[in-house]
C-alpha positions as a printed NumPy array, in Angstrom:
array([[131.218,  59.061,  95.17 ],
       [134.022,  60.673,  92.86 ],
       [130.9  ,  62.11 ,  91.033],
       [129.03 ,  63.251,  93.72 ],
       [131.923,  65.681,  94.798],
       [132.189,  67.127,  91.661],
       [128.628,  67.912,  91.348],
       [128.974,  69.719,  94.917],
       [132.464,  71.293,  93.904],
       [130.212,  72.073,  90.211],
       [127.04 ,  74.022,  92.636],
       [129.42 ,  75.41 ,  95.077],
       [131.699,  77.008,  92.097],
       [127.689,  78.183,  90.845],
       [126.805,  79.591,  93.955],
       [130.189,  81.963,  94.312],
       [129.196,  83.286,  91.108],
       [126.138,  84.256,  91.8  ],
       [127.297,  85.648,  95.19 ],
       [129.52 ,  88.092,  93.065],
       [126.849,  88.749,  90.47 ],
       [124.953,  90.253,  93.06 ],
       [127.775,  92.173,  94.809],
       [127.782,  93.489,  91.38 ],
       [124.237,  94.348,  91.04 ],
       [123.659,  95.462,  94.367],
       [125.143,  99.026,  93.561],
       [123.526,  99.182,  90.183],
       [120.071,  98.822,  91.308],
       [120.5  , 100.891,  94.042],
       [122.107, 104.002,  91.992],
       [118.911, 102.964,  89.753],
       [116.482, 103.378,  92.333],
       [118.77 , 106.584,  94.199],
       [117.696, 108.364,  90.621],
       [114.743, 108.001,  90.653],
       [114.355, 108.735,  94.173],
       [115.911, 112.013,  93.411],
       [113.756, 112.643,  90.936],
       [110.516, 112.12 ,  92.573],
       [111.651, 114.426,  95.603],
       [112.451, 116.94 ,  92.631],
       [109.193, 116.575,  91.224],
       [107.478, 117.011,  94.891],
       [109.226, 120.149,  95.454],
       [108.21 , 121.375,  92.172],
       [104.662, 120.84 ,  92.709],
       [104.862, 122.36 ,  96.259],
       [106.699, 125.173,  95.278],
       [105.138, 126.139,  92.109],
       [102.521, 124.516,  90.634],
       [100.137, 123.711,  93.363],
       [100.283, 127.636,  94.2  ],
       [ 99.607, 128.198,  90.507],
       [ 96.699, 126.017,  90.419],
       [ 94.832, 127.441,  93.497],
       [ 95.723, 130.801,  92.395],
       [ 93.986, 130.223,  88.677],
       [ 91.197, 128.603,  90.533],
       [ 90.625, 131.485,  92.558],
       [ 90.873, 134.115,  90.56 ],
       [ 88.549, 131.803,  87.792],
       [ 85.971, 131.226,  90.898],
       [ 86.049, 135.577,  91.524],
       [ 85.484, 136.122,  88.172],
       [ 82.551, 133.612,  88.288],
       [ 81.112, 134.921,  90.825],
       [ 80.792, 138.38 ,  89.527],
       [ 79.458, 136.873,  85.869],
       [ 82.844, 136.924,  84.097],
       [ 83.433, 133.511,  83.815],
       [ 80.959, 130.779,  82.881],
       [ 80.   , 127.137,  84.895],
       [ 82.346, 125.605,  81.827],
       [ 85.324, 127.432,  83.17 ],
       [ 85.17 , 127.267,  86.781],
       [ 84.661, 123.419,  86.3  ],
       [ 87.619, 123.254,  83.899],
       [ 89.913, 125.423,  86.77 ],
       [ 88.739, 122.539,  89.353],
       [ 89.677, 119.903,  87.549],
       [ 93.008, 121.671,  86.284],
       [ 93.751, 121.973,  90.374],
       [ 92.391, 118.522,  91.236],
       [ 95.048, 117.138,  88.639],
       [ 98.031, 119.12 ,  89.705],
       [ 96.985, 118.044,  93.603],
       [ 96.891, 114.23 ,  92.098],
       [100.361, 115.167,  90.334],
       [102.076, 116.459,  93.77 ],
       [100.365, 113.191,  95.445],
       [101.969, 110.704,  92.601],
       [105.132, 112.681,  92.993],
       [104.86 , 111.517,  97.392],
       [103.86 , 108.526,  96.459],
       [106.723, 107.978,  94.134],
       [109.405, 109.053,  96.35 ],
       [107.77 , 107.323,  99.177],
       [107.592, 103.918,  96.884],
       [111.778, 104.759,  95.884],
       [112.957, 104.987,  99.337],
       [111.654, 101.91 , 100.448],
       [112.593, 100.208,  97.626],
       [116.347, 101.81 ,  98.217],
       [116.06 , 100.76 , 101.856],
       [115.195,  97.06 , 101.342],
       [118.361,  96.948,  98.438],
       [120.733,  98.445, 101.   ],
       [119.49 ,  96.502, 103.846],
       [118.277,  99.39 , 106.137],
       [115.206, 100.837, 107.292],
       [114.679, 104.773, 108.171],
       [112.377, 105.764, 110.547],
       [109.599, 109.41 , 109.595],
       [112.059, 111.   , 111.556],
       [115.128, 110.005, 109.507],
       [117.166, 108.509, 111.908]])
């Protein structure tokens, strides 16, 4: 019997550790994910602001100039696929922040509803 409580004491002494381990990591992770949840929204407003405006700006000024016989097939094509991947990029970037703040959610224990509350 002696033995028996010790092994208990031995996995209860186990378990408070690991309870304060992940007190401990809790904050980490989350400050992990926080980054690069900050980051992706960065990278969304980037692409939003700048990039994708860019993009369909080059594309159609490349698609006028093809029109009129300034530009060939080869670089209309090349435009569209330069827009296409800045519209995946901006779509990554969503995804990514969409992907962080859930993850940051189910660390801190919370859920936030499209309207933020």
């Amino acid at each position: 019997a002696t033995h028996y409580v010790a092994e208990l004491d031995q996995t209860v002494q186990t378990l408070k550790r690991q309870v304060a381990q992940d007190k401990l990591s809790v904050p980490v992770a989350a400050m992990a994910v926080h980054d690069k949840l900050v980051d992706a929204r960065r990278r969304v407003r980037l692409f939003k602001a700048q990039l994708l405006p860019r993009a369909r700006q080059m594309l159609a000024a490349v698609e006028a100039d093809y029109q009129v016989g300034r530009n060939s097939w080869a670089e209309l094509d090349r435009a569209g696929q330069q827009w296409l991947e800045t519209e995946l990029g901006y779509r990554r970037a969503q995804a990514d922040a969409r992907i962080m703040d859930g993850r940051l959610a189910r660390i801190l224990g919370t859920f936030r509803r499209k309207d933020g509350n």
